[in-house]
C-alpha positions in Angstrom: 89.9 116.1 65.3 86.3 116.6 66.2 84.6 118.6 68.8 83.1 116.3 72.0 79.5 115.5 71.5 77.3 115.4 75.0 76.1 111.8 75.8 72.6 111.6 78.3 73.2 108.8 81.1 70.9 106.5 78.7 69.9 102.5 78.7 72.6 101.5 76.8 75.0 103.2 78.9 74.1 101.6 81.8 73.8 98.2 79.9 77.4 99.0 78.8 78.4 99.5 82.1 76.9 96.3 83.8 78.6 94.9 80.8 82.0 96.5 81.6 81.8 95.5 85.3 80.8 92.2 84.9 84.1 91.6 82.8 85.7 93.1 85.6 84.0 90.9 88.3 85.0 88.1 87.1 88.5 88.6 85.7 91.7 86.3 87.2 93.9 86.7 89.7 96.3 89.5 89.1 100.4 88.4 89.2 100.6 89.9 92.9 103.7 92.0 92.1 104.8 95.1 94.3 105.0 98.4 92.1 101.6 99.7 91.8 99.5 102.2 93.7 96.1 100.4 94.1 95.7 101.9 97.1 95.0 105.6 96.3 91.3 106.0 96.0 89.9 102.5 95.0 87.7 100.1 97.0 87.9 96.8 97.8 85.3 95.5 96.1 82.7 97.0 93.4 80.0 96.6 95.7 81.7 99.5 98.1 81.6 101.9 95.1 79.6 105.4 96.4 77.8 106.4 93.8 75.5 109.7 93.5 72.3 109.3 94.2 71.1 112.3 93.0 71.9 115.2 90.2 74.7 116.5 91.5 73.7 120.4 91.7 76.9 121.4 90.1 76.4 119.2 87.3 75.6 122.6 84.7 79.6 123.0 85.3 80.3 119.6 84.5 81.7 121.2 80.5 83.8 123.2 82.4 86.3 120.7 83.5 86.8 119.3 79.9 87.9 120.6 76.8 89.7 120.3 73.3 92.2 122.3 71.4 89.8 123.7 68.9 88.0 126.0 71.5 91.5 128.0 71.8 93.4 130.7 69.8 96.5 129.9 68.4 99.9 130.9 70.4 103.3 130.6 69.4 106.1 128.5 71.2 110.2 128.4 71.1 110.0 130.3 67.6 107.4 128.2 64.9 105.6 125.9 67.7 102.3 126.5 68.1 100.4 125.8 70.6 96.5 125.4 71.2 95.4 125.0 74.9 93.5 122.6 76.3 93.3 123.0 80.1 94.8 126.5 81.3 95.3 127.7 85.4 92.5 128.2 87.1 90.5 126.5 89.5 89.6 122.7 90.3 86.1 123.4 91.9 84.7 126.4 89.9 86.4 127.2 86.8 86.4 130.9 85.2 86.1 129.5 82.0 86.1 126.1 79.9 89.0 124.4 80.8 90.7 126.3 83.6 91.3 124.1 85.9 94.7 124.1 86.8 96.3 124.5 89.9 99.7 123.1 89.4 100.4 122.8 86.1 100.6 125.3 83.7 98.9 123.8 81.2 98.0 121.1 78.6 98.1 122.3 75.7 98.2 120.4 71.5 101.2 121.5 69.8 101.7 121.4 66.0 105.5 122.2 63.9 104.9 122.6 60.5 106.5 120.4 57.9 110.6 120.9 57.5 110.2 123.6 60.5 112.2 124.3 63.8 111.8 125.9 66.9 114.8 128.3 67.8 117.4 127.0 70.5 116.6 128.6 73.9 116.4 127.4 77.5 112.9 127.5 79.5 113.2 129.5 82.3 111.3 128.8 85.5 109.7 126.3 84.0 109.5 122.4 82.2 108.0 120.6 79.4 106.9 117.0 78.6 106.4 116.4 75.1 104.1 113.5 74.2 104.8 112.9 70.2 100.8 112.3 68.6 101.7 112.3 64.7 104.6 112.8 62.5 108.6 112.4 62.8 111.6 114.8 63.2 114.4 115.0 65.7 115.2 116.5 68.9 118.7 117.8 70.2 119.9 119.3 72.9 123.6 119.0 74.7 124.9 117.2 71.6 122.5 114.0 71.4 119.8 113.7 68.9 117.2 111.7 69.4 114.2 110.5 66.8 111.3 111.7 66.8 107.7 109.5 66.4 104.4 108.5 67.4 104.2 107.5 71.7 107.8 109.1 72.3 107.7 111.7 75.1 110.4 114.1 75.8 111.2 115.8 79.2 112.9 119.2 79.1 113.8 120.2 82.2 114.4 123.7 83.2 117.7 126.0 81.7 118.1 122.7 79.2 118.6 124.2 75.7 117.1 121.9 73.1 115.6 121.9 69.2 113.0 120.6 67.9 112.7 119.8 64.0 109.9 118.3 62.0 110.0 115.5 58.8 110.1 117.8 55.9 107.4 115.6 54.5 104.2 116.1 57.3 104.4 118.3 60.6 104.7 117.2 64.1 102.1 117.1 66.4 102.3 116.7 70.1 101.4 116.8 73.6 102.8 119.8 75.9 102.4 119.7 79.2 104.4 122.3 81.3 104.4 122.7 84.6 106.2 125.6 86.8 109.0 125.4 89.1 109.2 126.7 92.9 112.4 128.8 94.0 115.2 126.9 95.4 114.1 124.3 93.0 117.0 122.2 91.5 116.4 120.8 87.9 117.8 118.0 86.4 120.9 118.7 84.0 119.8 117.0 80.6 116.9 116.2 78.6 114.8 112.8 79.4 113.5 110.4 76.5 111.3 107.5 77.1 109.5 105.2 73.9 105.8 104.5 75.3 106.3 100.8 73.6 108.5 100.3 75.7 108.2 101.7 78.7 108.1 99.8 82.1 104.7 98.4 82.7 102.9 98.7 86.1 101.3 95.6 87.8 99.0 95.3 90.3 100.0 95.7 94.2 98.5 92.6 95.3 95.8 89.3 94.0 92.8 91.6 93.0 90.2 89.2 91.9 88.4 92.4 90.2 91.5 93.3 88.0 91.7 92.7 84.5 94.0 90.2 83.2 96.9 92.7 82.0 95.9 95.8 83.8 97.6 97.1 86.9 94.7 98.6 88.9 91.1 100.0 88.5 90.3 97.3 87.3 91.0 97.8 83.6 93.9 100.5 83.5 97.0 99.2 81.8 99.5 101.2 82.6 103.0 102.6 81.4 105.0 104.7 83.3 107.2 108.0 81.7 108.3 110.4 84.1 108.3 110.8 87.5 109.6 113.2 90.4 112.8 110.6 90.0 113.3 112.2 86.8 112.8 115.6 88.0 109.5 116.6 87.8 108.6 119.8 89.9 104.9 120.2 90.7 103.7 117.3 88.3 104.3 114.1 90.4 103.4 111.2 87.7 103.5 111.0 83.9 101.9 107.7 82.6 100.1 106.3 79.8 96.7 104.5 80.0 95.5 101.8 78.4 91.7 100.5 78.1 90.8 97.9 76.6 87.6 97.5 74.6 84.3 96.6 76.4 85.7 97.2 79.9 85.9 100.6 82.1 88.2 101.6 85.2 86.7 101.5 88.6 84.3 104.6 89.5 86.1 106.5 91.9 86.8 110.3 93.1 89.5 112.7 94.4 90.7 114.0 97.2 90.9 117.4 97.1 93.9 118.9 96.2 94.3 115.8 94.1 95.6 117.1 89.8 94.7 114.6 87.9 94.3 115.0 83.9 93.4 112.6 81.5 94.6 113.9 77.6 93.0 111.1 74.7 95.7 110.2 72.7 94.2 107.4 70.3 90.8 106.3 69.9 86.8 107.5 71.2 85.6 106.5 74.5 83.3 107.5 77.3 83.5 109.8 80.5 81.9 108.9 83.5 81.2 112.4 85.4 79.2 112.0 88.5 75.8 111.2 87.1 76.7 112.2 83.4 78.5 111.1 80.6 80.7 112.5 77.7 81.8 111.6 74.2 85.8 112.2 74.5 87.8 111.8 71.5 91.9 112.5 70.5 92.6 116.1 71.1 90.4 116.6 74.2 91.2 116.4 77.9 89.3 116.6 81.7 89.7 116.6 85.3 87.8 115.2 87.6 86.3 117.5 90.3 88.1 116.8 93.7 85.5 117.0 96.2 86.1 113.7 97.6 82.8 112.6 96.2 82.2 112.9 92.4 83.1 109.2 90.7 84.6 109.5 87.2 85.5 106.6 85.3 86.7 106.1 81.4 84.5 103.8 79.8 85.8 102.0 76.4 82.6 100.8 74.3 84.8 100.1 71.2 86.3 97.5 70.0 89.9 99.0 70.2 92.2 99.6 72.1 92.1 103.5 74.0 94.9 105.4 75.4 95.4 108.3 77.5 98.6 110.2 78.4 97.5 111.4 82.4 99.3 113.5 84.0 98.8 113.8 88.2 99.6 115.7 91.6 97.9 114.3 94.5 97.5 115.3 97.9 100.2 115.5 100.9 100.0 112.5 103.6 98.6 110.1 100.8 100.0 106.6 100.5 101.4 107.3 96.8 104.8 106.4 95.7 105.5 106.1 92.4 107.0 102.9 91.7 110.1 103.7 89.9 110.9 105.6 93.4 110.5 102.6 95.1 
């Protein structure tokens, strides 16, 4: 995996962008089903879209709220995982340090078990997993099931669940770890979640958005796929999806609220970030969040001509209108 390379707000980009948007624009009717959350932080049309008009005078910590598992030591994990972090605990307006961003995860972190290796059997303790399977096969037991290991599987373990984790003796597993703590008085599911992105239930738009994609479920170009959700037993995570862009088009520019987590992890192919004013090159293995000042837009732009996917990972803030829709 390769390091992100910086990309100036150029020509092009904006050319790509009208592009993008005028795919968007003029896109059908969406199928008007009920299970999405448009609402949270989009506009009704693109003409209502605030953008900067100005540098924003933070932008020298723009770097700070992205990063990729090759700017991180090594650490090991339930025996022979090993773990490289991405985005750590720290702060969502002014990071310490690349990356640490965090408020209520722990972290994101890429995970790699050797070839023929397994972790050891132990329970987390205050804390749960989501494993999001990148490359490779193995297994995964726990309470007696097994369950196959591959490419887009993700695995929630909650707390005090023992499980193991083995790899294909042939090539070594590599995956996605998100964990995220638990509060006291917390009560955790009592088994271990599996869900197969392929086939994973598919969101759809909230209502006829002429500006929608044909396929997508909101943003104009997001195709989503839902995984886990405070349903399942999440804790201080409150949605785990996969999202889909497809190529030449880019989700609506938009910020956070604060107090609004939201993380989006490249699992398969290159594509832009749209960061206030600036842009970035973001490829597997790196991750970002967007600023939540209520006024910084980020998009994710998809110049390609392929398919890109992100496993995104949110909290958002009390007295919003979100429900996830498996909680419907």
């Amino acid at each position: 995996m390769r390091r992100a390379k910086l990309a100036p707000l150029t020509t092009s980009a904006l050319i790509l962008l009208s592009s993008a948007f005028t795919v968007a624009q003029n896109a059908p009717l969406s199928s008007g089903t009920k299970n999405a959350i448009n609402g949270i932080d989009s506009y009704p049309s693109p003409g209502l879209v605030r953008y900067a008009k100005a540098n924003d005078p933070q932008t020298h910590l723009i770097d700070m709220f992205l990063s990729d598992w090759q700017g991180s030591m090594p650490r090991s994990e339930h025996g022979s995982l090993v773990l490289r972090d991405i985005l750590t605990k720290g702060d969502n307006f002014a990071p310490p340090q690349k990356g640490a961003v965090l408020n209520y995860a722990n972290s994101l972190s890429l995970g790699r078990l050797a070839a023929g290796a397994s972790t050891t059997p132990s329970p987390l303790a205050k804390q749960q997993e989501i494993f999001y399977i990148l490359s490779g096969e193995g297994e995964i037991a726990s309470a007696g099931e097994t369950t196959k290991l591959h490419p887009n599987i993700a695995v929630f373990v909650p707390a005090g669940v023992e499980f193991v984790m083995k790899s294909g003796a042939d090539h070594p597993l590599t995956l996605y770890v998100i964990n995220e703590p638990i509060a006291d008085g917390f009560h955790p599911s009592s088994k271990m979640i599996i869900r197969d992105q392929s086939t994973a239930r598919q969101r759809t738009p909230a209502g006829g958005d002429p500006y929608i994609v044909g396929g997508a479920s909101g943003h104009w170009a997001h195709v989503v796929k839902e995984l886990f959700s405070p349903a399942d037993g999440l804790a201080a995570i409150q949605s785990v999806i996969t999202v889909t862009i497809n190529p030449g088009t880019l989700g609506e520019p938009h910020p956070h609220k604060p107090a609004q987590e939201e993380v989006w992890a490249a699992i398969e192919g290159d594509s832009l970030i749209m960061l206030g004013t600036q842009l970035r090159v973001q490829h597997p293995g790196m991750a970002y969040m967007p600023r939540p000042d209520g006024t910084m837009v980020h998009s994710n732009i998809n110049p390609g001509d392929k398919p890109v996917t992100f496993l995104y990972f949110a909290r958002f803030p009390e007295n919003t209108n979100y429900v996830h829709a498996t909680d419907r």
